[in-house]
N, CA, C and O of each residue as an XYZ file, in Angstrom:
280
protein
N      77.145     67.106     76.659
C      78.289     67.850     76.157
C      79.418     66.884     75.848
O      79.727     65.906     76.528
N      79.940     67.263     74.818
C      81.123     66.468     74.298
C      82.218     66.384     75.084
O      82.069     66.961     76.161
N      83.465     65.766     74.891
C      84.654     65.947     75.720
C      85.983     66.064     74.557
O      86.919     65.265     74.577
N      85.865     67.303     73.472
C      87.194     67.065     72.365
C      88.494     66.791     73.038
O      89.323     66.263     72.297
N      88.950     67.065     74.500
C      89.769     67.657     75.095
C      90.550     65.657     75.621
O      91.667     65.502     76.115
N      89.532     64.458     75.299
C      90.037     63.515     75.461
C      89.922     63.179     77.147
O      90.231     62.071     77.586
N      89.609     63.897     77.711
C      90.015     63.938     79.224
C      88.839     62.935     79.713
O      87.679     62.749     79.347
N      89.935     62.200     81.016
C      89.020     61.365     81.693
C      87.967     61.338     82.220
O      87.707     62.532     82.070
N      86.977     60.880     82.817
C      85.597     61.135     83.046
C      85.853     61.970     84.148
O      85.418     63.122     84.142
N      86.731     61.379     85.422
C      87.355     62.320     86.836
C      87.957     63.399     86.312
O      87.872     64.174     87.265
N      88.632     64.122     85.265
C      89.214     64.963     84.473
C      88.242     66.027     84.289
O      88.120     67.195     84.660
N      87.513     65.085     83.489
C      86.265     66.226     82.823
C      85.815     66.812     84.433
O      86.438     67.771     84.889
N      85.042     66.364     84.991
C      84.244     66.512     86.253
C      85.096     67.616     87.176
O      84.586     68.504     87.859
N      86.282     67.385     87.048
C      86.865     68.335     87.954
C      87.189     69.576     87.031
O      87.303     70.659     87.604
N      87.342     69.530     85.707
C      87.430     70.432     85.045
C      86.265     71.549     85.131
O      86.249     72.770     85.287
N      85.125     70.351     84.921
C      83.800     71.227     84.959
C      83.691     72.399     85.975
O      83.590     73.624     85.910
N      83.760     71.451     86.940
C      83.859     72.440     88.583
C      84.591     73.890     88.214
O      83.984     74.961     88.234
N      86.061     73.737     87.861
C      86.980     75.131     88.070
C      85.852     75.833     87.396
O      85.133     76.636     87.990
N      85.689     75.453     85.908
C      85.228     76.275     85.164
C      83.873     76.969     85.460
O      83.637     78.112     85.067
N      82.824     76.075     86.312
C      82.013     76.783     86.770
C      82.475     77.872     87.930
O      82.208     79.062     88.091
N      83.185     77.046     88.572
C      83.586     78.294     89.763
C      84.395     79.871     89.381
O      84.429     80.933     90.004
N      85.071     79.383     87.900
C      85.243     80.983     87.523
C      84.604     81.976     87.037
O      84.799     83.185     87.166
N      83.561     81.205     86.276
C      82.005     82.111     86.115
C      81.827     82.288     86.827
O      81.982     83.502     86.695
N      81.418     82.128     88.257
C      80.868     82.814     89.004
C      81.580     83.636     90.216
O      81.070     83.883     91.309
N      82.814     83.982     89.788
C      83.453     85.453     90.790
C      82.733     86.261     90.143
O      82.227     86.243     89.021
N      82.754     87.226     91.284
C      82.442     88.839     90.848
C      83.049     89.445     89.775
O      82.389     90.231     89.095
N      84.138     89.222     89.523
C      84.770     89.913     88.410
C      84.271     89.338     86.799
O      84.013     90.197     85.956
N      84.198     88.417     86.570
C      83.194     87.646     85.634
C      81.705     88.131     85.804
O      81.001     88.381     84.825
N      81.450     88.199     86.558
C      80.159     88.016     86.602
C      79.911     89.383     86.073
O      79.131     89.524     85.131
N      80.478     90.334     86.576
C      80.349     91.965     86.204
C      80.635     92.130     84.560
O      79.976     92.908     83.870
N      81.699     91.297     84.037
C      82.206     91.496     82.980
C      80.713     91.038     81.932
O      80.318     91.736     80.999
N      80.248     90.089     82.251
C      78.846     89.256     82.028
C      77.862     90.691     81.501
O      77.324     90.955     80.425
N      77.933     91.395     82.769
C      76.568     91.881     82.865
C      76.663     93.321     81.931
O      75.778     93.996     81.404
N      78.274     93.481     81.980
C      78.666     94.886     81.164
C      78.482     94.614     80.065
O      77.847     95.502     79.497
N      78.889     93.256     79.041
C      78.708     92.863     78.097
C      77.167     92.844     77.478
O      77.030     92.831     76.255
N      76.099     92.844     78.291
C      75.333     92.528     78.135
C      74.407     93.849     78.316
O      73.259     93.839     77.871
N      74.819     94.739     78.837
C      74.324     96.313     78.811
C      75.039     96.849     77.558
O      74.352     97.613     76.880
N      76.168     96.621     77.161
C      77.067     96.940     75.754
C      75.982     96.326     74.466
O      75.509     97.184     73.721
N      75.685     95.182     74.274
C      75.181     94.287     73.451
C      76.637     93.927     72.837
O      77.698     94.531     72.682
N      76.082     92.488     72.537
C      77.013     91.784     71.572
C      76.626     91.823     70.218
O      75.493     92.103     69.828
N      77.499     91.564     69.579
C      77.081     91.514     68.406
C      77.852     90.192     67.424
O      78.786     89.496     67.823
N      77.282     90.102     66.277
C      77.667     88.079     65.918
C      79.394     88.912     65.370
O      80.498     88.371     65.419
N      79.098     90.198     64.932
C      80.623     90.343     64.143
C      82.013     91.224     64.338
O      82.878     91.755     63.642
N      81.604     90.999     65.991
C      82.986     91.757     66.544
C      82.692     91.180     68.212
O      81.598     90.679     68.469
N      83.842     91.313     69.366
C      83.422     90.903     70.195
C      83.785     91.926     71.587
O      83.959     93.137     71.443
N      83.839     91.478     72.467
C      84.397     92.613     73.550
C      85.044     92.553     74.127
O      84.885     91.986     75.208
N      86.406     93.213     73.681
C      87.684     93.001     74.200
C      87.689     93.568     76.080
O      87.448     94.769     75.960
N      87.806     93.349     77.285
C      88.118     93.600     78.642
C      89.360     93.977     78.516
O      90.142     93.104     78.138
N      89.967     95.515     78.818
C      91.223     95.814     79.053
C      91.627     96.345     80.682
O      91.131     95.362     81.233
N      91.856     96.701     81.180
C      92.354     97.377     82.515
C      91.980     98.877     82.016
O      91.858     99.803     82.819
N      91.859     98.984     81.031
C      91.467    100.567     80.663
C      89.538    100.589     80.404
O      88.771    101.552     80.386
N      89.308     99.335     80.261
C      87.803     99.276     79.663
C      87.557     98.484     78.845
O      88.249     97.467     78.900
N      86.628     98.549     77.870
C      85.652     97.914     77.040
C      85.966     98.212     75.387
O      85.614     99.351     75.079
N      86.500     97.504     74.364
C      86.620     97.632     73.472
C      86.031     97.205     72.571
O      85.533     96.293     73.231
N      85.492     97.001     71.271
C      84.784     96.477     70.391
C      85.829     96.054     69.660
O      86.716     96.907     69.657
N      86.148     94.909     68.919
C      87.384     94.174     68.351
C      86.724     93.143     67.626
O      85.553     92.777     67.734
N      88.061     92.514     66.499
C      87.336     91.638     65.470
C      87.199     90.482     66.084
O      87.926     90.372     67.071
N      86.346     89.346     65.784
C      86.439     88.160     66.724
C      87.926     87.554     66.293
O      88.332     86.496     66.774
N      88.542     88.176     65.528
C      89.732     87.065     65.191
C      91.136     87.730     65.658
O      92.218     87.154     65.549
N      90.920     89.280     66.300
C      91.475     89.586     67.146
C      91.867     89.145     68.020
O      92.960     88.596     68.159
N      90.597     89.390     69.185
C      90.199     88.464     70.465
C      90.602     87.464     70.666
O      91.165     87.128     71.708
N      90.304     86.471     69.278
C      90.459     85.324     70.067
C      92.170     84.655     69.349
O      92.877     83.650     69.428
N      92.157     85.510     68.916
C      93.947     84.998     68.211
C      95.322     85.370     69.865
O      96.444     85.852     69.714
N      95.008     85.158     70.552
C      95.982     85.562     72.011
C      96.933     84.659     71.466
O      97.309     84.408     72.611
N      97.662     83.946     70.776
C      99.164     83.558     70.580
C      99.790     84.534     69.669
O     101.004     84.688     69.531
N      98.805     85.214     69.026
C      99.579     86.164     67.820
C      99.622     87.260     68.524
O      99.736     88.106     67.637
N      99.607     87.827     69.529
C      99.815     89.111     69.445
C      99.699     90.076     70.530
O      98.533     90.437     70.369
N     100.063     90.617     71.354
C     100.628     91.026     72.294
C      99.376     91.393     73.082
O      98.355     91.531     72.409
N      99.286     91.579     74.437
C      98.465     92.147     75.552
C      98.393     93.509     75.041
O      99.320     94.065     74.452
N      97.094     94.098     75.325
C      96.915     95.650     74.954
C      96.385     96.553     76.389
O      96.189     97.766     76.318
């Protein structure tokens, strides 16, 4: 795996860690498995709200500087 992020080799490594360790709470992990009883699909993605499960554009989703919490 690449490193775009520039980060030091001790950087990366500890990075790696968090990031594995947040995949694997329960709350991820559930979100995982709901997603995956939902199906994905290549041209929309699945928005997680406190209310539920939404179907949204990927450029929705993944645009979080443009545009407000829902």
């Amino acid at each position: 795996m690449g490193n775009p992020q520039n980060l030091s080799p001790t950087a990366l490594r500890a990075k790696r860690a968090r990031d594995l360790a947040a995949a694997k709470t329960p709350k991820r992990k559930a979100r995982k498995a709901e997603n995956q009883r939902i199906g994905q699909r290549s041209d929309s993605d699945l928005h997680h709200t406190s209310c539920g499960v939404r179907r949204v554009s990927v450029a929705y989703n993944r645009a979080s500087h443009s545009r407000n919490e829902v």
